[in-house]
C-alpha positions as MATLAB code, in Angstrom:
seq = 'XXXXXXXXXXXXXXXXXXXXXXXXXXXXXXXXXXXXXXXXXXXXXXXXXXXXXXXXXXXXXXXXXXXXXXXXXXXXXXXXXXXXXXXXXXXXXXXXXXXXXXXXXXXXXXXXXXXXXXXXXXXXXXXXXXXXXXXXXXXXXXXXXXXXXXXXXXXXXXXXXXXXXXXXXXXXXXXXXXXXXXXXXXXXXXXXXXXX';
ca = [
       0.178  -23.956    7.907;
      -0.684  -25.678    4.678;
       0.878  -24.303    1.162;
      -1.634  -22.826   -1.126;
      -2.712  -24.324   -4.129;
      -1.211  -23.459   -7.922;
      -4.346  -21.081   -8.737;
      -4.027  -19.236   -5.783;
       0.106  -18.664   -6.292;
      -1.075  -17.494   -9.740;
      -3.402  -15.075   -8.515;
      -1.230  -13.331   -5.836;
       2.518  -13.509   -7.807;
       3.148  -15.384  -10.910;
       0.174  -13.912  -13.257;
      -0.433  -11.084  -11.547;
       0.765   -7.845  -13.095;
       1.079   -4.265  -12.913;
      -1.991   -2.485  -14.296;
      -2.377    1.149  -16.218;
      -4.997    0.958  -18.282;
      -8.504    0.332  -16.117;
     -11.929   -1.198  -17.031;
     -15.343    0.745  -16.873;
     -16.428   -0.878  -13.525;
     -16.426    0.251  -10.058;
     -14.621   -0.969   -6.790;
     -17.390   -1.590   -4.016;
     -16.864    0.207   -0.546;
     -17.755   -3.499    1.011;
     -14.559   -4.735   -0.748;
     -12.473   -2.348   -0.211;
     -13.209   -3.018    3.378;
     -12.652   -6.624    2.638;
      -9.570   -5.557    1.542;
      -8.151   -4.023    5.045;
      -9.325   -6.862    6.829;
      -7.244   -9.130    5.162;
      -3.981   -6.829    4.987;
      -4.326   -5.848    9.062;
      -3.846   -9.545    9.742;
      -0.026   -9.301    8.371;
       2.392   -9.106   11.441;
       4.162   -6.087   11.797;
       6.960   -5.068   14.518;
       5.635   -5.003   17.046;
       2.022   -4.981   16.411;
       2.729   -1.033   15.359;
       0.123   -1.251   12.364;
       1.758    2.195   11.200;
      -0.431    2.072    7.731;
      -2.799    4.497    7.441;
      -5.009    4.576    3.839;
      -7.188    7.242    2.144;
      -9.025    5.545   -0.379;
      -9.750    7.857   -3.292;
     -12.827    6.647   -4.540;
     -14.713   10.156   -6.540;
     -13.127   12.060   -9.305;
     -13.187   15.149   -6.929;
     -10.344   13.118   -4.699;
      -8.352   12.271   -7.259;
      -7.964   15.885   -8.796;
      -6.911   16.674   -5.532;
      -4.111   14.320   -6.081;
      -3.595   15.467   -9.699;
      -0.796   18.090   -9.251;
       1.141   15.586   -6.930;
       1.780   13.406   -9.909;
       4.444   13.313  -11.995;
       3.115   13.932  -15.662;
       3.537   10.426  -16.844;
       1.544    9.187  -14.192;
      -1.581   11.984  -14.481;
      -3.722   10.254  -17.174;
      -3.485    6.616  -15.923;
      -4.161    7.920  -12.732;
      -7.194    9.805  -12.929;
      -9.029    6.708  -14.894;
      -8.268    4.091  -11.980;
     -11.617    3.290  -10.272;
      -9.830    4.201   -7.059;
      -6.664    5.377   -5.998;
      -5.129    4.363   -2.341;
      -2.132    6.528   -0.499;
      -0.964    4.322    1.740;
       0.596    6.822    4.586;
       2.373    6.112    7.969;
       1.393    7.610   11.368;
       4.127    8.993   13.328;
       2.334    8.954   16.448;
       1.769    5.031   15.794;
       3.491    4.258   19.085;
       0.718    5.824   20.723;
      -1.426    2.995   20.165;
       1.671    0.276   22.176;
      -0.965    0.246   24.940;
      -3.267   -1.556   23.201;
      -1.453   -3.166   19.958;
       0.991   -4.359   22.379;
      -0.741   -4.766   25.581;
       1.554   -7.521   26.937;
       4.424   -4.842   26.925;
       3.525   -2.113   29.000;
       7.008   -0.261   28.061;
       6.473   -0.340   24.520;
       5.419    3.172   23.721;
       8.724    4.558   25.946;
      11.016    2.873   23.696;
       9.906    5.400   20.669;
       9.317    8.773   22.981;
      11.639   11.144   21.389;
      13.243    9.717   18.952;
      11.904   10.834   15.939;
      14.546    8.956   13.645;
      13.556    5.340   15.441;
       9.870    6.581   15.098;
       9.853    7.427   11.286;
      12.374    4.308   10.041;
      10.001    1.701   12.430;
       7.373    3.423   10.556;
       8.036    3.643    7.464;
       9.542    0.195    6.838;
       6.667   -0.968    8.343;
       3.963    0.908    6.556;
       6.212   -0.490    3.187;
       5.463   -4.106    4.287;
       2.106   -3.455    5.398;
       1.920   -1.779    1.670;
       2.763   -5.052    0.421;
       0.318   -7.053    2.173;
      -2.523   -4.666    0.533;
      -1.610   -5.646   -2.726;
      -1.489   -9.202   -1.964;
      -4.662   -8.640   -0.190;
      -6.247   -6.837   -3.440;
      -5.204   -9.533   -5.430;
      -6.813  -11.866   -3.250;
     -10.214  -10.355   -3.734;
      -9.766  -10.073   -7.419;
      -8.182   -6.689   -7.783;
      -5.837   -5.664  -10.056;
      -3.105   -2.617   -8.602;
      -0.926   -0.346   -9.515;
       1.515    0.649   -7.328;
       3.281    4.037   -7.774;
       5.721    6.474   -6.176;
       6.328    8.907   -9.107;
       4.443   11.559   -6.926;
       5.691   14.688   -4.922;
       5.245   13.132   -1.518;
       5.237   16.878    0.273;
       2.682   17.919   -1.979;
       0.157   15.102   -0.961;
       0.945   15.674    2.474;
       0.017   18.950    2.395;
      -3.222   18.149    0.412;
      -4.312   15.036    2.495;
      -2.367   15.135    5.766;
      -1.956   18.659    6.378;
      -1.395   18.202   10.303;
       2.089   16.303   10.052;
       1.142   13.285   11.598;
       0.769   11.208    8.359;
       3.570   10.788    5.779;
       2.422    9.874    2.508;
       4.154    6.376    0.833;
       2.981    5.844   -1.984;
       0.097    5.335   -4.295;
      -1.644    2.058   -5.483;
      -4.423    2.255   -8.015;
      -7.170   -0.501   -7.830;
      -9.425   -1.806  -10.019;
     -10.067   -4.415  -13.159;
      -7.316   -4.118  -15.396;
      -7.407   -4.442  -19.028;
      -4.883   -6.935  -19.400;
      -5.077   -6.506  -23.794;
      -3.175   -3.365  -22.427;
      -0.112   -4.811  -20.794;
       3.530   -4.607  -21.185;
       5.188   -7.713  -22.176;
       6.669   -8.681  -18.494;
      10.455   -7.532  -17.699;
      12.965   -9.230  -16.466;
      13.602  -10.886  -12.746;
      16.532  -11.618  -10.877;
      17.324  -15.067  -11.007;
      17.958  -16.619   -7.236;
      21.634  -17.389   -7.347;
      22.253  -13.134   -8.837;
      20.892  -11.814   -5.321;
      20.818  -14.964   -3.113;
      22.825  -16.389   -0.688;
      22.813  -19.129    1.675;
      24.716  -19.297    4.407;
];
């Protein structure tokens, strides 16, 4: 592997930001399929690939999702360009067989055991999460991730047969960076690091 250059660290952590407050301007289907093809090359356990993502792209989807917010979150909301809940499958070992072909026991190590199924799910869904933003970034995307959102209530609005769980929400589009927060504060290495 070779490191990436300076502009491309900028664009994926250092100047990238968390975005409210969206441009005028549309998010093409073609790159928001761009956009899953580069997240689904980030490894998982696995191979699992529990992520699952309705992309709301119409104002009719995202009133759906209206009364799942949390007031604060409503407005902002409703004016992204397109709104993403990233989900998890619970039935994600289902697909072993073929994510996983060169373990043909793979799938029997998750039958019945719903706690094993939903934490290997969930934590990976999470990563895979992260890897979308990156991903969005990438591609010239701004985000806004979000969990302030009744996660029952947008299961029962967008994955009423139980198989998806809801994660949580990432708003795409071109932020208007006039409109951002001065940045907060980050952990400095040696307040959460260790080496051993």
């Amino acid at each position: 592997m070779t490191a990436i250059d300076q502009s491309a660290v900028e664009t994926l952590f250092t100047n990238a930001r968390t975005h409210n407050v969206w441009k005028d301007k549309s998010v093409s289907e073609q790159t928001l399929r761009e956009l899953y093809h580069l997240m689904h090359f980030g490894p998982t356990s696995m191979n699992c690939q529990p992520l699952r993502v309705l992309f709301l792209n119409s104002q009719a989807a995202k009133e759906r999702l209206k009364p799942a917010l949390m007031p604060g979150n409503q407005e902002k909301t409703m004016k992204a360009p397109v709104v993403a809940v990233l989900g998890y499958d619970t039935e994600f070992h289902e697909h072993l067989p073929r994510m996983f072909a060169h373990n043909k026991d793979a799938k029997s190590l998750f039958e019945g055991k719903t706690d094993f199924i939903n934490t290997t799910a969930f934590r990976n869904s999470s990563i895979q999460g992260g890897y979308f933003i990156l991903a969005a970034r990438s591609l010239g995307l701004d985000t806004g991730p979000m969990s302030g959102f009744n996660n029952a209530a947008v299961d029962e609005e967008f994955f009423p047969d139980g198989k998806v769980k809801s994660n949580f929400l990432c708003s795409l589009g071109y932020g208007d960076h006039s409109s951002l927060f001065p940045r907060q504060a980050r952990f400095e290495f040696d307040e959460v690091c260790r080496i051993l």
